[in-house]
C-alpha positions in Angstrom: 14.5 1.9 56.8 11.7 3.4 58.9 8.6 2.6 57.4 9.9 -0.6 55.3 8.3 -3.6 56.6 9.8 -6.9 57.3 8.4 -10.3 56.8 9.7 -12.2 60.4 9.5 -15.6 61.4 8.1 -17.4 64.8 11.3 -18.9 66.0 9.8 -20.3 69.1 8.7 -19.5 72.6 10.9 -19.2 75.9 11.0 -17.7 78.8 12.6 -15.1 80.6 14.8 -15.3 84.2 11.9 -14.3 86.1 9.5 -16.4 84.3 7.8 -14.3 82.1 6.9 -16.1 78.4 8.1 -14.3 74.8 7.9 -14.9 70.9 10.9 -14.5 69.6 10.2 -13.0 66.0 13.2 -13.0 63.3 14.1 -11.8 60.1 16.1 -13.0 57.0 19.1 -10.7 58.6 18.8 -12.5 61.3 17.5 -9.8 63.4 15.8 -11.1 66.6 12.7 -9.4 68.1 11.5 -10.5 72.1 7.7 -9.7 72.4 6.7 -10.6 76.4 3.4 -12.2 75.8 1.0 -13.6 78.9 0.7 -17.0 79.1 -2.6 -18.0 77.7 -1.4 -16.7 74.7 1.7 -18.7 75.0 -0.6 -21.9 75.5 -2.5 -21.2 72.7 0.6 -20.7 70.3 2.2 -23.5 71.7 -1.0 -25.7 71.0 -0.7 -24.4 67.1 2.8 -24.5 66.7 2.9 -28.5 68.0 -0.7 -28.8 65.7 -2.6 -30.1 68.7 -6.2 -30.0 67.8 -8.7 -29.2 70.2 -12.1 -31.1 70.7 -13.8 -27.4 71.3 -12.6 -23.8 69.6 -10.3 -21.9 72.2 -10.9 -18.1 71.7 -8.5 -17.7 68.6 -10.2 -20.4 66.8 -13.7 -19.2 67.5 -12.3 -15.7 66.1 -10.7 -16.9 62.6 -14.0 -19.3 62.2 -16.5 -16.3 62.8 -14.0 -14.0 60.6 -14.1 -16.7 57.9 -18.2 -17.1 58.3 -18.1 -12.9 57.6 -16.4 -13.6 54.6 -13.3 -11.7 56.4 -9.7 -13.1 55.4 -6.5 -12.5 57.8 -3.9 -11.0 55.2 -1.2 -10.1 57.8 -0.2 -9.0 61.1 1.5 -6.2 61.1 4.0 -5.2 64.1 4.2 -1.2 63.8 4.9 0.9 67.0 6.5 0.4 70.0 6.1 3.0 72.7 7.8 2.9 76.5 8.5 -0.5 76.0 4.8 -1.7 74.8 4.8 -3.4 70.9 1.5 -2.4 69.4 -0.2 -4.5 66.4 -2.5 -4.6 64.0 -4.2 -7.9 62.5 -5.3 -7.0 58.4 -8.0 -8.1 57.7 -9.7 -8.1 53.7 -13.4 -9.1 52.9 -14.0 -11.5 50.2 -13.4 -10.0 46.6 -12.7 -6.4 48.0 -9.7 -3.9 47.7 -9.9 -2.2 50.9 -7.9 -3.8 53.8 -9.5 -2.9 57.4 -6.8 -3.0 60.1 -7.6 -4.1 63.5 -6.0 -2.8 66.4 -4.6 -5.8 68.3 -2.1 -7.1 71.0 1.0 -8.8 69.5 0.6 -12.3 71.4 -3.2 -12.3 70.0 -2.1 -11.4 66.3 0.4 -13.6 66.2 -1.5 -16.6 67.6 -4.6 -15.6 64.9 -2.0 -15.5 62.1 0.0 -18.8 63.0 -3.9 -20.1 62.8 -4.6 -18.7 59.4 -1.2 -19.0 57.8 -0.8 -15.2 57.2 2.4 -13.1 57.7 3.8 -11.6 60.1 5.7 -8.0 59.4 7.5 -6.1 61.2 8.2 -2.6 60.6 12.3 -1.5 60.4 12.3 0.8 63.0 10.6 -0.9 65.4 12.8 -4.1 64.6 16.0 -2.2 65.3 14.7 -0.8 68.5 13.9 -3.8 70.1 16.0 -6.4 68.3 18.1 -8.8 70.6 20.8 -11.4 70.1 19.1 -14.7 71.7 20.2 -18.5 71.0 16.9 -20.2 71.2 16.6 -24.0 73.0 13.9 -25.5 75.2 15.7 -24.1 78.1 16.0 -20.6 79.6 19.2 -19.1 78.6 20.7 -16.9 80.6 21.1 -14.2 77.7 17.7 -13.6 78.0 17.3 -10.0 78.4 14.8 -9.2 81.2 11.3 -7.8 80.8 11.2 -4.1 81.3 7.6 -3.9 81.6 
């Protein structure tokens, strides 16, 4: 527990009773983590999650591409803190044929809309899963489970 990380899944996106948009991560144990994200980021997971492709890059494309030109590769997205109700992320990034990972301070949404692009993990530390884990069935519609958003 604590530090362990856990690899999560993108179950899907919903949103709240007062309208407000969240990934719902989970993990093999079926523990099930709400991150509120805005919804811009929302649109652009939703584009990657249904494959549409755009005739331009939105701003998470034009990221991975300039990244990849770099010679910069995505190796996960970490989920490590959260603090007064705020998760906090990191996107890992490795350079071509080097040891050393570089971790970039991110917003969840933005991490995990780079990493659905790129096909890297998600994680999610223990301790932070447990604190914010929820019990949510997932359809199309709002449930009306669905915690609301403290922030």
């Amino acid at each position: 527990m604590g530090d362990e990380l856990c690899p999560v899944t993108l179950r899907g996106l919903a949103e709240d009773r007062l309208g407000y948009e969240f990934a719902l991560l989970e993990d093999d144990r079926g523990r099930q983590l709400p991150i509120w994200i805005g919804r811009c980021e929302a649109y652009a997971i939703q584009l990657k999650l249904q494959e549409v492709e755009m005739p331009r890059p939105m701003t998470h494309e034009l990221l991975c591409q300039s990244l990849g030109k770099l010679g910069g590769v995505v190796t996960r997205l970490l989920v490590d803190d959260l603090w007064q109700s705020i998760y906090y992320a990191k996107l890992c990034v490795r350079r071509d044929g080097e040891e050393e990972e570089i971790q970039v301070d991110c917003r969840p949404a933005d991490g995990l809309a780079i990493a659905l692009r790129v096909g890297a993990p998600i994680l999610v530390r223990d301790d932070v899963l447990e604190e914010g884990k929820v019990n949510l069935p997932l359809s199309g519609e709002t449930d009306q489970d669905v915690p609301d958003n403290d922030t």
